[in-house]
C-alpha positions in Angstrom: 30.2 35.9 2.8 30.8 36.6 -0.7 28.7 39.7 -2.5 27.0 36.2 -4.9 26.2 34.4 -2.1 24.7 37.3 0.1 22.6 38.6 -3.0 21.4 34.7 -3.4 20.6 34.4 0.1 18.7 37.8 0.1 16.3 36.6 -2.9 15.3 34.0 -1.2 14.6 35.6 2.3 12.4 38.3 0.1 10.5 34.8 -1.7 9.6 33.0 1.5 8.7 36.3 3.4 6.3 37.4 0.5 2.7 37.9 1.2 1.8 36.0 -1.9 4.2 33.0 -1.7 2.8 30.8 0.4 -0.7 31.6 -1.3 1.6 31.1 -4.7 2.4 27.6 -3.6 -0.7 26.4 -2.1 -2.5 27.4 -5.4 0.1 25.8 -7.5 -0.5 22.8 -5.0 -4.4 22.5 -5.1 -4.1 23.1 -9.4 -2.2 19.6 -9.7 -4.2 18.3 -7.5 -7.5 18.9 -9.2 -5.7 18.9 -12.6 -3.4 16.2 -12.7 -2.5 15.0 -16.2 -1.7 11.3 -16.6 1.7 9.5 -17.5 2.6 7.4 -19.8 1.9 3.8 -19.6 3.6 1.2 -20.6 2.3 -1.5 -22.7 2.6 -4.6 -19.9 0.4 -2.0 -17.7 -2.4 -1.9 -20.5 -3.4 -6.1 -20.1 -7.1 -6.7 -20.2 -8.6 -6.7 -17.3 -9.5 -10.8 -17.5 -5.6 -10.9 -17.7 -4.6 -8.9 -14.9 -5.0 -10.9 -11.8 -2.7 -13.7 -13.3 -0.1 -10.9 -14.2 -0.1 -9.6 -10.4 0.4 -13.4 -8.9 3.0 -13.9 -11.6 4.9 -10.6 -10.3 4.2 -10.1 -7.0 5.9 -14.0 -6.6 8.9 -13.2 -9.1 9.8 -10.5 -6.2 9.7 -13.1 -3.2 5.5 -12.6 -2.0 3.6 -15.6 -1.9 0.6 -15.5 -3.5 -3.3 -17.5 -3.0 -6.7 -17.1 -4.4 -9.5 -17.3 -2.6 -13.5 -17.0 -3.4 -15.0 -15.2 -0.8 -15.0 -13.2 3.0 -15.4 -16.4 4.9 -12.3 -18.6 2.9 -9.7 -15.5 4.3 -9.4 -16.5 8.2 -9.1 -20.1 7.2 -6.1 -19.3 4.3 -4.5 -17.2 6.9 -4.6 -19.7 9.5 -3.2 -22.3 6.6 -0.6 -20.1 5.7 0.6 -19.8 9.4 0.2 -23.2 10.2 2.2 -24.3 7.2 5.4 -22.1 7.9 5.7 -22.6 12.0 4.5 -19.3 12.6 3.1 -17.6 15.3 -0.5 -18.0 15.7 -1.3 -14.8 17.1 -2.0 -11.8 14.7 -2.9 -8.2 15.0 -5.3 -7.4 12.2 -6.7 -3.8 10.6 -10.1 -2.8 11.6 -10.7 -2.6 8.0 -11.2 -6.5 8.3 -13.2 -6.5 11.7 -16.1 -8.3 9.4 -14.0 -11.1 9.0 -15.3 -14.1 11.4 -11.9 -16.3 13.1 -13.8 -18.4 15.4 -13.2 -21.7 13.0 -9.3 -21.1 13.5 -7.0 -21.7 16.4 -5.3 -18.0 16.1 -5.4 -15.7 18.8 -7.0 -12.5 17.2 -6.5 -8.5 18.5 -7.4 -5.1 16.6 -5.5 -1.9 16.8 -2.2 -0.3 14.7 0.8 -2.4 14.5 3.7 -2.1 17.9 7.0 -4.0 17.9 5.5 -6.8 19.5 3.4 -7.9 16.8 4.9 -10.8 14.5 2.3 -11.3 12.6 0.0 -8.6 10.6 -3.7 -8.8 8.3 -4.0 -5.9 6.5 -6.3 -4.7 3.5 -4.9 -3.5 0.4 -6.9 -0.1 -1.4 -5.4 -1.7 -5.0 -3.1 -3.9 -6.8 -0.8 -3.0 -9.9 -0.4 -5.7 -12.6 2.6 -4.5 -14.4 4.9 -4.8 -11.0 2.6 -7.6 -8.8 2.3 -4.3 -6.0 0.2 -3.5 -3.2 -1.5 -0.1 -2.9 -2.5 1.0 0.9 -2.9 4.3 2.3 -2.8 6.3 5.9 -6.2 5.9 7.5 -8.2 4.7 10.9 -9.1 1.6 9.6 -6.0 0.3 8.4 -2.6 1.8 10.1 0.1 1.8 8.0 2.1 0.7 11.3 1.1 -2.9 10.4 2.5 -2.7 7.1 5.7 -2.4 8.1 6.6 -3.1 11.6 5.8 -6.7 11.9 8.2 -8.9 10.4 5.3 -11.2 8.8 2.6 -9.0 6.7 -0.4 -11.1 5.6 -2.8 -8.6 2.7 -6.1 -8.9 1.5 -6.6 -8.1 -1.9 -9.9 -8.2 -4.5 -9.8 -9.3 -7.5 -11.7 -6.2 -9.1 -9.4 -3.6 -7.4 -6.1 -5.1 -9.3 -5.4 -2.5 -12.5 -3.3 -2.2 -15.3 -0.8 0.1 -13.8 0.1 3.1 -11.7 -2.0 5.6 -13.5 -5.0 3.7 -13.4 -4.6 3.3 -9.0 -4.1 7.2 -9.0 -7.3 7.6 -11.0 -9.4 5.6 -8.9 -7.8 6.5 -5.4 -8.4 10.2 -6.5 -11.8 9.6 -7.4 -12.6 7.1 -3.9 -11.4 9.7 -1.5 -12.2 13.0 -3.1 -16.1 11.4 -3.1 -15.4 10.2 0.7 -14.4 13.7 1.6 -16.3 15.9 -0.9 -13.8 18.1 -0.5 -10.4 19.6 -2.5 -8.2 18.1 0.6 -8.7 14.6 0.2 -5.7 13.2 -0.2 -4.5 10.9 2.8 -1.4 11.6 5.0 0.6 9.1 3.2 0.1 6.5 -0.1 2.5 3.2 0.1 3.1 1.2 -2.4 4.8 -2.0 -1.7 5.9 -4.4 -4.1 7.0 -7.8 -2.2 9.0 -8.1 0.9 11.1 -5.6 2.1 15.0 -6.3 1.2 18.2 -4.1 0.8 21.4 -4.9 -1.3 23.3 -2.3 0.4 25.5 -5.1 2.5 28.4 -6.4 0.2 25.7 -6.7 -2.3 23.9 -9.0 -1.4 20.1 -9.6 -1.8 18.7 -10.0 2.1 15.2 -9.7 3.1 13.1 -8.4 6.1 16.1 -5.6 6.8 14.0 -2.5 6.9 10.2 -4.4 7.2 8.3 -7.4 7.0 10.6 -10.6 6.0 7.5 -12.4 4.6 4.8 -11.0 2.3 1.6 -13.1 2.0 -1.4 -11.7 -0.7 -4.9 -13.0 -0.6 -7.0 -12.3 -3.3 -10.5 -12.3 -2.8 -13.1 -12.9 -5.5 -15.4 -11.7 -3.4 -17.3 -9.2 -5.5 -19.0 -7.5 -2.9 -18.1 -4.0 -2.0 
């Protein structure tokens, strides 16, 4: 080992063995946490707001989702089982217990509960936010809706409100911070894991070529709900 290398390797066996580093790192940690400073943003993500849903349809189909309105709870079982129905797909669906409101006795599908398994083909899911500027989804890691279901079953079916689409990324961080961290009341409120999923999944890693469905679900469905309950 050369005498640079060894004094390298030395200084950062003294860093991580300090007393105060990991103290050091979690402090710098918690500080952005509690004092993040916002981005820029750019101008399509600063629409007004009676603008925004019509952006998100407009993107989230120009990147392969398809996209439906709806007015309330009660109209989502019966676009679901539509949208199924329409394509040939399966009729039975694994849904998030975020939805368990959500009454399916007026449809012919076969419902279950739980987090998503490689059996499942078809997935409901709820959606925390939307993003205008890129027509995206917004989920996080939680009991009552696994991110397994986002991205193991090769059709993905979310549910969306109307009043939870925003301009653009800043603006989700913003209200996600300020949902969990009054959830939690605590400084550790951020969730294992925040996904943010902007229309089917696709690669063009194979001889360049656009294909979807290669590392998640082929087909993306969004419902928006008017709803304007919480």
């Amino acid at each position: 080992m050369s005498e640079a290398r060894g004094e390298i390797l030395s200084k950062i066996r003294t860093t991580r063995t300090s007393p105060n580093a990991a103290k050091n790192i979690l402090g710098t940690m918690q500080a952005r946490i509690r004092d993040h400073s916002a981005n820029l943003i750019p101008e399509r993500g600063q629409r007004p707001a009676d603008e925004r849903v019509a952006q998100f349809m407009a993107e989230a189909t120009r990147v392969n989702a398809t996209v439906t309105r709806v007015a309330g709870n009660p109209d989502i079982p019966r676009e679901v089982a539509r949208f199924l129905t329409d394509n040939n797909l399966p009729s039975r669906i694994k849904q998030a217990p975020s939805l368990a409101h959500l009454d399916w006795s007026e449809t012919m599908l076969t419902v279950s509960q739980g987090v998503g398994d490689a059996a499942d083909e078809v997935c409901v899911t709820s959606a925390f936010g939307g993003v205008a500027e890129t027509g995206t989804l917004v989920t996080y890691s939680a009991a009552e809706n696994p991110t397994t279901l986002n991205f193991l079953p090769p059709v993905h079916v979310v549910v969306l409100k109307s009043k939870d689409i925003t301009g653009a990324y800043e603006d989700i961080w913003v209200r996600l911070r300020e949902a969990l961290k009054n959830k939690d009341q605590s400084d550790n409120f951020m969730p294992r894991a925040v996904n943010f999923i902007t229309g089917p999944s696709r690669t063009g890693d194979i001889q360049q070529t656009l294909l979807l469905g290669i590392h998640g679900p082929q087909r993306l469905h969004i419902v928006i709900v008017d709803d304007k309950t919480p």
